[in-house]
C-alpha positions as a printed NumPy array, in Angstrom:
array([[ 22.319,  71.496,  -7.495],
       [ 25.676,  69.589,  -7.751],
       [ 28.429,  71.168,  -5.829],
       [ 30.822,  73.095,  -8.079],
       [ 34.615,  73.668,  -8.372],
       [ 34.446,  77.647,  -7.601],
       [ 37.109,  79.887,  -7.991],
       [ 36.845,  83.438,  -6.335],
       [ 38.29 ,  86.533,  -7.345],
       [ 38.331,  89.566,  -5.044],
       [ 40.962,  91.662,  -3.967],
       [ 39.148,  92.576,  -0.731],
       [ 40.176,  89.596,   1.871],
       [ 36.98 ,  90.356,   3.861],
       [ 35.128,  90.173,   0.912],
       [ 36.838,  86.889,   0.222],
       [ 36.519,  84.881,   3.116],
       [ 32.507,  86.027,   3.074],
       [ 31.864,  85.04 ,  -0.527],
       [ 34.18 ,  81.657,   0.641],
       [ 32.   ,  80.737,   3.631],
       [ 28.813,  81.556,   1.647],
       [ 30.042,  78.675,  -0.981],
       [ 31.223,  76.33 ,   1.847],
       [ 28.09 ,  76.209,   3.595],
       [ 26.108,  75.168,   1.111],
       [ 28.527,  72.578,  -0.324],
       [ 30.456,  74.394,  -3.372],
       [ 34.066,  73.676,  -3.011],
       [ 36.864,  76.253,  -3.139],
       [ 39.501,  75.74 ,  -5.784],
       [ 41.36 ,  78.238,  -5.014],
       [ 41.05 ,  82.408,  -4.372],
       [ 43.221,  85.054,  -5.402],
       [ 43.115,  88.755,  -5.557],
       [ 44.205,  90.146,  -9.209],
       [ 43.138,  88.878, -12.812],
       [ 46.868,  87.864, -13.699],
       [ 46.543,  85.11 , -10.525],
       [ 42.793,  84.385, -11.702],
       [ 44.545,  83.206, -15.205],
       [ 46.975,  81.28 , -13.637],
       [ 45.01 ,  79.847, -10.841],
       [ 42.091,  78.758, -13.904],
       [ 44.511,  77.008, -15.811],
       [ 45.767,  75.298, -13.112],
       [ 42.665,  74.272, -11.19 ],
       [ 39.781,  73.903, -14.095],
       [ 37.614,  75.646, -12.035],
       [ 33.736,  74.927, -13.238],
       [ 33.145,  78.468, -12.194],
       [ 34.754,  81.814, -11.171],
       [ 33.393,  84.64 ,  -9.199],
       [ 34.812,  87.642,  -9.655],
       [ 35.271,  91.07 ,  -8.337],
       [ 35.379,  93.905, -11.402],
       [ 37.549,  96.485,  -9.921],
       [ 41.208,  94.892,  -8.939],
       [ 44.741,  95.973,  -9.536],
       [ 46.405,  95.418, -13.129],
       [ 43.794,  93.382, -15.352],
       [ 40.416,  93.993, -14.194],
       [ 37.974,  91.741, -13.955],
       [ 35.795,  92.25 , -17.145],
       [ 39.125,  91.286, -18.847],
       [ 39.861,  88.518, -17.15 ],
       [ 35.992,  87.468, -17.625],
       [ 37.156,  88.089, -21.331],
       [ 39.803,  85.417, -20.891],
       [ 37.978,  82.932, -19.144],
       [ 35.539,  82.746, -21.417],
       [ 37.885,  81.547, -24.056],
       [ 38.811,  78.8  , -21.889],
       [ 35.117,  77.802, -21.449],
       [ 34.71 ,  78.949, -17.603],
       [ 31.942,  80.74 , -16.468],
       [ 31.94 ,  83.851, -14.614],
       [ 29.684,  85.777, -12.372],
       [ 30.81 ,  89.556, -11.5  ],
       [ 30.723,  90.457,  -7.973],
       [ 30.871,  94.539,  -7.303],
       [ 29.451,  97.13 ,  -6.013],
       [ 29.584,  98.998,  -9.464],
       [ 25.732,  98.896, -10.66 ],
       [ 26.237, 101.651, -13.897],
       [ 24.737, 100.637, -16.694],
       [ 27.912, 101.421, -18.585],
       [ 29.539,  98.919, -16.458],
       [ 26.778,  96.089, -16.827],
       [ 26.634,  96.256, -20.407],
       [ 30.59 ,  95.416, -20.624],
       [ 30.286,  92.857, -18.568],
       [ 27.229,  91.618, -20.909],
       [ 29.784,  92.498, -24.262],
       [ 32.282,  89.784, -21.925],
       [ 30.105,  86.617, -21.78 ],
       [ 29.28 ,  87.227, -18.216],
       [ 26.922,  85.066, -16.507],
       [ 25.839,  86.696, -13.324],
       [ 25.956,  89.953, -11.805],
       [ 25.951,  90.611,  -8.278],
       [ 25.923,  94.157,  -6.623],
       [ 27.855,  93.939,  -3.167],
       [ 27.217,  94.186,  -0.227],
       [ 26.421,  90.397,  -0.958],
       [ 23.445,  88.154,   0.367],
       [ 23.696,  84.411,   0.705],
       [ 20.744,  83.897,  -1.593],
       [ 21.203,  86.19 ,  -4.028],
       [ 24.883,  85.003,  -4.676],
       [ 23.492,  81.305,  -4.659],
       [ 20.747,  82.088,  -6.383],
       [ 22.676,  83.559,  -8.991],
       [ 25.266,  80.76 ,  -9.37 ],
       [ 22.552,  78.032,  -9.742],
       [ 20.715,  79.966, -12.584],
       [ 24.25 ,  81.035, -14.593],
       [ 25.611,  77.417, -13.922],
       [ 22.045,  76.013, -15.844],
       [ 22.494,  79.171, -18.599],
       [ 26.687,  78.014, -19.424],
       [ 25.281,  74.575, -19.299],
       [ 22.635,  75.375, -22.026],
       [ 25.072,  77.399, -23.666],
       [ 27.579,  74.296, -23.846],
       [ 25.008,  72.393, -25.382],
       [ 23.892,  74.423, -28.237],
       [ 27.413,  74.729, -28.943],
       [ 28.19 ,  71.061, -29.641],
       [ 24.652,  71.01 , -31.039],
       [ 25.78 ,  73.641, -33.659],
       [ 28.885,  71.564, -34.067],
       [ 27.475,  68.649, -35.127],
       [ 25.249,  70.32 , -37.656],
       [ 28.24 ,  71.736, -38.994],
       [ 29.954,  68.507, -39.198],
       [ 26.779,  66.758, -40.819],
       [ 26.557,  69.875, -43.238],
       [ 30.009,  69.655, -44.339],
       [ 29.842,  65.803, -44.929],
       [ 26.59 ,  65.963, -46.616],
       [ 28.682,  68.771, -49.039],
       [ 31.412,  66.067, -49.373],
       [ 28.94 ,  62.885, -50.076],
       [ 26.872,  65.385, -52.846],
       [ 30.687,  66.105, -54.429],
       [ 31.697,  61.923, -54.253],
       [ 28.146,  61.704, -55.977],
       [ 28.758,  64.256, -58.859],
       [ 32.354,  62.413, -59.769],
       [ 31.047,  59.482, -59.721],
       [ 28.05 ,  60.26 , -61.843],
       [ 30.242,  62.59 , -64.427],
       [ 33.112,  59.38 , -64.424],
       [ 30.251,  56.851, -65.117],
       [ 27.776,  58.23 , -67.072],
       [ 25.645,  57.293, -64.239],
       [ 22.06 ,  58.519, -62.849],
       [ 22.865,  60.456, -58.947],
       [ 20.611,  57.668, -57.487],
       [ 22.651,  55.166, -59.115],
       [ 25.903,  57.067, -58.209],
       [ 24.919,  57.331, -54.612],
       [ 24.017,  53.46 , -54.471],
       [ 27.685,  52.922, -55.275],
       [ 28.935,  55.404, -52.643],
       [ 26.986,  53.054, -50.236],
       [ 28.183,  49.758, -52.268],
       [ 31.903,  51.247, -51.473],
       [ 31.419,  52.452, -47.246],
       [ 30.204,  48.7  , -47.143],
       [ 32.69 ,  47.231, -48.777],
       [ 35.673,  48.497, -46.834],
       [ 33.225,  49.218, -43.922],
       [ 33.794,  52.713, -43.557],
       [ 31.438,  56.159, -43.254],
       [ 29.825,  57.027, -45.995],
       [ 31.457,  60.82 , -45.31 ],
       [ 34.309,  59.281, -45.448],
       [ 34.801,  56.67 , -48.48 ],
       [ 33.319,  60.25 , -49.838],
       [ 36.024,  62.721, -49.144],
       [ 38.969,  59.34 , -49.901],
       [ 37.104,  60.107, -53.486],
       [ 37.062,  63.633, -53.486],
       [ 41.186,  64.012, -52.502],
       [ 41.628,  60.912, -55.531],
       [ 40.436,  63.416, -57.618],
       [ 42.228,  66.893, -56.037]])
């Protein structure tokens, strides 16, 4: 495994400077550490962590919040705590967490844990711009099928024939054919 930009969370120091040399020894680098959710935020946006790991229980926002937030700024986050309810697990699930480790913390289950969740956020990335791009493709297919229907209602024209000229005009002025479709579609708007 590559070694990753890591922020840690944890408002124990001991805690801290464990989880830290656990990271440093096998080659993860340490962006930065803090020990409250409102520092996490501030530390994230500054240092584009590729990962945080984060204690649940700290003073103001608690981690599962902050987990909350990171997720909407596409960072992973494993939960480090020595809270195993299955109350508490299941928010962190409801939070996009990506790990969960129950303190007192072991070298391999903490790097363990980071290499699977790292591979899971990856997979996660990718079916997201996957899902994108259908999107995209399913919108401009909507867009080419309207450019088709005005042109075929204007002309008096077959939809083959109609579509033969939507590919007549993306040559012409060598453009998309999504997009010499919508400069029809906003003609007609």
């Amino acid at each position: 495994m590559k070694p990753l930009s890591i922020l840690i969370v944890e408002d124990e120091i001991l805690i801290r400077v464990d989880i830290r040399e656990i990271l440093e020894q096998v080659g993860h680098i340490v962006c930065g550490e803090c020990g409250s959710g409102t520092q996490a935020i501030k530390l994230a946006k500054q240092t584009q962590p590729e990962m945080v790991i984060m204690d649940i229980t700290m003073p103001g926002l608690d981690g599962l919040e902050t987990a909350q937030i990171m997720h909407t700024l596409n960072i992973p986050v494993i939960m480090v705590t020595a809270n195993s309810q299955p109350k508490m697990i299941q928010r962190a699930e409801n939070v996009h967490v990506y790990g969960y480790v129950i303190k007192p913390i072991s070298e391999q289950n903490l790097i363990a844990t980071i290499q699977i969740a790292f591979a899971r956020w990856k997979d996660m990335c990718s079916v997201h711009k996957e899902l994108d791009k259908i999107k995209e493709d399913l919108e401009n297919q909507k867009i080419i099928g309207k450019a088709r229907s005005i042109i075929q209602d204007r002309l008096g024209i077959s939809a083959q024939q109609a579509h033969k000229r939507l590919l007549q005009e993306a040559m012409k002025y060598q453009m998309a054919l999504a997009e010499i479709a919508k400069k029809i579609v906003q003609k007609i708007k």
